[in-house]
C-alpha positions in Angstrom: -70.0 -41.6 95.2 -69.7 -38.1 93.8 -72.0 -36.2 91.8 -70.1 -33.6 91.3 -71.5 -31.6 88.1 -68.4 -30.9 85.0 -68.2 -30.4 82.1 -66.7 -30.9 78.6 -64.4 -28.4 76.9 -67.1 -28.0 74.2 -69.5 -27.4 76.7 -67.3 -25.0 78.7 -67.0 -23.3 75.2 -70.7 -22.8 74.9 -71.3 -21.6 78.5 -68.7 -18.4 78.0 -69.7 -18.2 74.3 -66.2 -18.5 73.0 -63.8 -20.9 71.1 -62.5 -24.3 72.4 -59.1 -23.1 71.1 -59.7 -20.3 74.0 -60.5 -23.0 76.8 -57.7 -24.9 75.5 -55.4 -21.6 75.8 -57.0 -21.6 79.4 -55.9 -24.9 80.1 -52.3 -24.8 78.8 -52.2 -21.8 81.2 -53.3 -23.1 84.2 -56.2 -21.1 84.8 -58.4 -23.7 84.2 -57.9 -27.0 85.9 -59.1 -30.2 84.2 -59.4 -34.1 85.0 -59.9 -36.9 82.9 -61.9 -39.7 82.5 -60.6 -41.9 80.5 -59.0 -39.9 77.2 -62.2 -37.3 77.9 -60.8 -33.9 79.5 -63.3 -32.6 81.5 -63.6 -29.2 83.8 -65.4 -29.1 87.4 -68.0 -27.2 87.8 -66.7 -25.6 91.1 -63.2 -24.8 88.8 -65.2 -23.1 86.1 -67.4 -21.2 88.7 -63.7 -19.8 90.5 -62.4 -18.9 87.3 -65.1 -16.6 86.6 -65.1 -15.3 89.8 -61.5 -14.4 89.9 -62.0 -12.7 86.6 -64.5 -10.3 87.3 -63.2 -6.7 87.3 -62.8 -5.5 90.8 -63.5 -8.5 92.4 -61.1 -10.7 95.0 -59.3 -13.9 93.8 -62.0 -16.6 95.1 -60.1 -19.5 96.3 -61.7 -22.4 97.7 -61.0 -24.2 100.7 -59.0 -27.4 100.8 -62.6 -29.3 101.7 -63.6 -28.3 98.5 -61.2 -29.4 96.4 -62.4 -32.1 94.6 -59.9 -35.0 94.8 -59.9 -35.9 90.7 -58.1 -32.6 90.1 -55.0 -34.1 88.0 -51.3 -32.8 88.7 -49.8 -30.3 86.7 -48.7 -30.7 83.4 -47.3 -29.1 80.0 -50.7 -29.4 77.9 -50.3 -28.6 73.8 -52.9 -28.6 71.2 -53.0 -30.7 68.4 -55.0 -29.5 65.1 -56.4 -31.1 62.6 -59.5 -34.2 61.6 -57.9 -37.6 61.0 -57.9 -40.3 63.0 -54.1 -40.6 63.3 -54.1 -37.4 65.3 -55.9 -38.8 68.0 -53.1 -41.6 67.8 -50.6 -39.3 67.9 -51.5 -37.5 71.5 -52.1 -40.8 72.9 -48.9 -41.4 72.1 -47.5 -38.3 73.2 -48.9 -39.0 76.7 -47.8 -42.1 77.2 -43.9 -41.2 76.5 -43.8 -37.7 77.5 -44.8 -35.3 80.1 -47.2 -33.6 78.0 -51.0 -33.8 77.5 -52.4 -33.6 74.7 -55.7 -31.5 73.5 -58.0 -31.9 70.2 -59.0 -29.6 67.9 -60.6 -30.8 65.3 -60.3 -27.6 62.6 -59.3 -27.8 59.3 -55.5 -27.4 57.6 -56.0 -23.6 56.3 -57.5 -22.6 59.5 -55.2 -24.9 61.5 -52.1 -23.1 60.2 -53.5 -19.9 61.0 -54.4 -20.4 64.5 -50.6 -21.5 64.9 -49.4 -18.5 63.1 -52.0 -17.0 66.3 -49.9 -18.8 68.9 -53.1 -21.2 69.8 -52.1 -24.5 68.7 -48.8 -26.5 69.2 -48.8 -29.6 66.3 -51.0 -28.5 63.0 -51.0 -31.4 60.4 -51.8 -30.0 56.8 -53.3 -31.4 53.7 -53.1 -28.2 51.4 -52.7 -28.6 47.6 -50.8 -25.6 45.5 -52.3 -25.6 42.3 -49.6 -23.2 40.7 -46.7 -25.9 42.0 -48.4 -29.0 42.2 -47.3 -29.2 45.7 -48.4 -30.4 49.4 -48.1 -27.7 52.0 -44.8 -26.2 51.9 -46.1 -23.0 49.9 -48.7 -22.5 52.3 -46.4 -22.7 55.4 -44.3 -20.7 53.8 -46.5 -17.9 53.2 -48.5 -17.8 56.9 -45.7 -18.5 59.3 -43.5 -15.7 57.9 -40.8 -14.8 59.6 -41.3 -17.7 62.5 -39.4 -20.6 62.3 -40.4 -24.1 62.2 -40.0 -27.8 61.2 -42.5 -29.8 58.7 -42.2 -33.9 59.2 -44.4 -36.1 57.6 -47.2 -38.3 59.3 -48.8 -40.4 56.0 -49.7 -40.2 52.8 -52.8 -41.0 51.3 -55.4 -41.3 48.3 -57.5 -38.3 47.9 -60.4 -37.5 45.5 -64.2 -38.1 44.8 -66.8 -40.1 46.3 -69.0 -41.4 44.2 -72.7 -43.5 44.7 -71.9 -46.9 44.7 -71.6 -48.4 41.1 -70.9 -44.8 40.2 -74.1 -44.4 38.1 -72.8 -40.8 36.7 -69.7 -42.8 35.6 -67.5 -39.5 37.2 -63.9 -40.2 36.5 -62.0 -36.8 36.6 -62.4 -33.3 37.6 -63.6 -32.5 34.9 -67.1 -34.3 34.9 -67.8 -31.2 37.7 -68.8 -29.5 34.5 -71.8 -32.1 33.8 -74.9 -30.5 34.5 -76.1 -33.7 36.2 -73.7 -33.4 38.5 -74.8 -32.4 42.5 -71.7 -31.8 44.9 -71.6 -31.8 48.3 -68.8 -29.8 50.1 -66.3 -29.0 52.7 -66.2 -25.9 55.0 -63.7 -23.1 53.8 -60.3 -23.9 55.3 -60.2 -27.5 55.0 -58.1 -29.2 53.1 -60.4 -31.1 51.0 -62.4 -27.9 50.0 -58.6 -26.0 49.3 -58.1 -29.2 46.9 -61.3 -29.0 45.0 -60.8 -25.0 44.8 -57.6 -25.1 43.4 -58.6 -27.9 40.9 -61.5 -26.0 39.7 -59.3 -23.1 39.4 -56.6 -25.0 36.7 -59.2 -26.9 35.0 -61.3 -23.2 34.5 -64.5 -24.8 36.1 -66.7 -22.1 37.6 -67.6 -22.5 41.1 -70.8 -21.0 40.7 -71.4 -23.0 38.2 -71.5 -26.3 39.9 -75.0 -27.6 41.8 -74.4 -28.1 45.4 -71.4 -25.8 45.6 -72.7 -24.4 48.8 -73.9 -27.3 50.2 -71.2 -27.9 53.2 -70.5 -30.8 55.5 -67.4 -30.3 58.1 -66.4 -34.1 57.9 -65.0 -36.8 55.5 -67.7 -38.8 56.9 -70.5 -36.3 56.7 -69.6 -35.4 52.8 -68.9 -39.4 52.2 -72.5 -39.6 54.2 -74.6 -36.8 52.0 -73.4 -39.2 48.8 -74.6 -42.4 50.2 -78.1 -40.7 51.0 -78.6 -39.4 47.5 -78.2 -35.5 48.8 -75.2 -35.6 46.6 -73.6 -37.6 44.4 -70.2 -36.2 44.3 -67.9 -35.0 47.1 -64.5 -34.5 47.4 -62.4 -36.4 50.3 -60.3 -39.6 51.5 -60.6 -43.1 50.8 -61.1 -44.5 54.1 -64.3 -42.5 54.6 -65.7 -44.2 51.8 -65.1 -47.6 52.6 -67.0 -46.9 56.2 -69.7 -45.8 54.5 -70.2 -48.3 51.8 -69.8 -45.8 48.5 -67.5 -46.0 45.8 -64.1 -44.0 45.5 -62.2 -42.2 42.5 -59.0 -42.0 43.8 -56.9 -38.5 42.1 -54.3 -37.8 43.6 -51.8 -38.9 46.4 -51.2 -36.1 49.1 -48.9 -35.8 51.7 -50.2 -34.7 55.5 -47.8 -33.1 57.4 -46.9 -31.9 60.7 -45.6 -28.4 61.6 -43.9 -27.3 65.1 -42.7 -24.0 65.5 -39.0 -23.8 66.5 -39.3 -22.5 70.0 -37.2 -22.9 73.2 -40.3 -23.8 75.0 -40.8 -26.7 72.0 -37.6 -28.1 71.9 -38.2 -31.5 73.6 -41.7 -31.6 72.2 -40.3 -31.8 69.0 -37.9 -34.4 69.9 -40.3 -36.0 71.6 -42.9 -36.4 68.3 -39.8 -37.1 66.3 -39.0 -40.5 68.6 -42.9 -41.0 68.4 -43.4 -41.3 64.8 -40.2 -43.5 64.4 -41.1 -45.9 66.8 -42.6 -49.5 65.9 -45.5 -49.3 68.5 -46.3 -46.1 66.9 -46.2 -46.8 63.0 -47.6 -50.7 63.7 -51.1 -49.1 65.0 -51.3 -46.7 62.1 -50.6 -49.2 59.6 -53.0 -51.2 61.5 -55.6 -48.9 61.1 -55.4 -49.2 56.7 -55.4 -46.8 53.5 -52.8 -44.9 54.8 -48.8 -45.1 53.4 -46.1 -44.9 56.1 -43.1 -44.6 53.2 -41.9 -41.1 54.7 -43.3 -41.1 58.0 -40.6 -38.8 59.9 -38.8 -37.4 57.3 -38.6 -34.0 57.5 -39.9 -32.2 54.8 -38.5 -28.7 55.6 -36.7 -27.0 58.1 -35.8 -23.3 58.6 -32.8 -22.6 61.0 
């Protein structure tokens, strides 16, 4: 058996002291081959160690004999990165696998910062949660605004209940944004650039709350689960998020409002077939059967497309 050493793309990311969106880049390249096992991506040690080698300045491309290939190296393919936290993401590249050439990569960053890394060129499918306070609106006037002058198409994956998690009974009786203002209140919250804390900030903002004024502003968790967590432990006992992270943990929900999570592609040559490809994915029965499957999430619009710039 082989005990060859390798290693994860989050650990490759902490041995060069840079981003996974960089070892993705990397990947989608082809200067850094990768094998699976299972739906886990993983890098060879021996790869990692020739790719360093062939990038230090004034030194030889090291190539290593055919002996030492290791035999799990996979065949080439068109790899894309997918952005964003919920679980129907990781449904949608397993998906996208099994019906296309591509494969498909995680990164597990929020909407704001999402978009942005697009707008960078280092992600290939975002999905967006991002409430507009001024139009009362899901994610067009953010799109809008960061992929200037690039163009791009926005289909929807789900809707579904946002708003506040509560401890169970709901002791504080919290009912509305605007029980932030109640001095007993503690919040626990989301990482600038997620969509959750781009929801509370904007709601603060047209209610006239002061941030600053609220206990636990700065108190961050960088998942549903982890905010939905810090209220069933008594660190909190409010937090901003989705319903089905409350039910896992056992807390009680205030549903608020109903948003819309989306998916934006760039209009590209090179993404022509992907986004035909993710267009026959999210109308297909297998497809929609295992998210419905999965609960709490509305399929009413799955497909439609929400804008398009020609």
């Amino acid at each position: 058996m082989s005990t060859e050493l390798s290693y994860t793309v989050e650990e490759v990311s902490q041995l060069l002291k840079v981003s996974k969106l960089t070892i993705y880049d990397l990947v989608k390249k082809g200067d850094l081959p990768v094998f699976r096992v299972g739906r886990q991506m993983r890098i060879d040690a021996k790869d990692l160690e020739n790719y360093i080698q062939t990038t230090k300045t004034n030194r030889s491309k090291v190539v290593p004999s055919p002996m030492a290939q290791p035999s799990h190296v996979a065949p080439k393919f068109s790899a894309i990165v997918i952005s964003g936290q919920d679980l129907v993401l990781d449904v949608l590249g397993k998906h996208v696998e099994k019906n296309s050439a591509y494969q498909a990569l995680r990164s597990y960053t929020g909407s704001l910062n999402s978009l942005i890394s697009m707008y960078n060129g280092d992600v290939d499918i975002v999905s967006l949660h991002l409430f507009d306070g001024d139009s009362d609106e899901y994610n067009l006037p953010y799109v809008k605004k960061i992929l200037v002058g690039q163009p791009y198409i926005v289909l929807n994956l789900i809707s579904r209940q946002a708003g506040l998690y509560v401890q169970r009974g709901n002791p504080l009786n919290i009912q509305s944004w605007m029980d932030m203002k109640r001095k007993q209140v503690k919040l626990v919250n989301r990482e600038k650039g997620s969509g959750a804390r781009i929801l509370l900030d904007e709601q603060l903002r047209i209610n006239d709350i002061s941030a600053q004024s609220i206990d636990g502003y700065h108190h961050i968790e960088t998942s549903h689960l982890s905010v939905a967590s810090a209220v069933s432990t008594g660190a909190a006992n409010v937090g901003v998020g989705i319903e089905k992270a409350a039910k896992i943990v056992g807390i009680d929900f205030i549903p608020l409002i109903t948003e819309r999570y989306d998916l934006v592609i760039l209009k590209t040559d090179e993404n022509k077939q992907l986004i035909q490809n993710v267009k026959d994915i999210l109308s297909s029965e297998p497809f929609q059967t295992e998210i419905n499957s999965l609960g709490d999430y509305n399929l009413s619009q799955m497909g439609q497309i929400m804008h398009e710039t020609f």
